[in-house]
N, C-alpha and C positions, 0 to 999 in steps of 0.2 A: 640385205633387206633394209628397207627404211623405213624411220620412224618417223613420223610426224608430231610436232609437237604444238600442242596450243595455247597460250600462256600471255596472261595481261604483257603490253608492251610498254612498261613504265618498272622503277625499282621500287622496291626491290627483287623483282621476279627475275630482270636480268640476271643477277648474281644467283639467284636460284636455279637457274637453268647453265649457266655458265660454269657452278663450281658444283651442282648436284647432279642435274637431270641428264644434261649433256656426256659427262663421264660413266656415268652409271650405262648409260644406252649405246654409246662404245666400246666399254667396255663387257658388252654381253655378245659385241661382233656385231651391232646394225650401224645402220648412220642416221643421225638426227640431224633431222631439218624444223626450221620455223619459217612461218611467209617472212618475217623482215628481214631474213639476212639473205634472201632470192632477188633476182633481178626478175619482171614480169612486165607483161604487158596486158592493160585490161583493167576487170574491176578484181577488187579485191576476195571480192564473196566467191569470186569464180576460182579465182586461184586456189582456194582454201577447200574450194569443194574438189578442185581436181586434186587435192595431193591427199585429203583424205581416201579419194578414190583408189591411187595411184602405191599409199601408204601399206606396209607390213600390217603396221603395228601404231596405233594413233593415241597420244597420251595427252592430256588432258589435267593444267592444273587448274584445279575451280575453288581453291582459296581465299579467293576476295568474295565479299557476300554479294556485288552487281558485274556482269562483264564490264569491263572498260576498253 
């Protein structure tokens, strides 16, 4: 099953999702995806909406107080 992740695209989040989020979601047996490491064509909003769609399980870090 796949996970969807959504997650500021600047650091420190990278590292957040690289050394926590990412392990933790493999290691319960699913696969974690984020839009910037997909290859896609189109606009962005679209994409994001099809994998939520598409997605098990959609995880969502909202730690910074604005989206970026």
């Amino acid at each position: 099953m796949q996970a969807f992740v959504m997650i500021p695209y600047k650091a420190p989040f990278d590292d957040v999702y690289e050394k926590a989020i990412k392990p933790a979601i493999e290691g319960a047996g699913l696969t974690a995806t984020v839009v910037k490491d997909e290859h896609y064509a189109g606009a962005i909003f679209e994409r994001i909406q099809g994998s939520i769609k598409e997605a098990g399980l959609c995880l969502a870090d909202v730690t910074a107080a604005t989206p970026t």
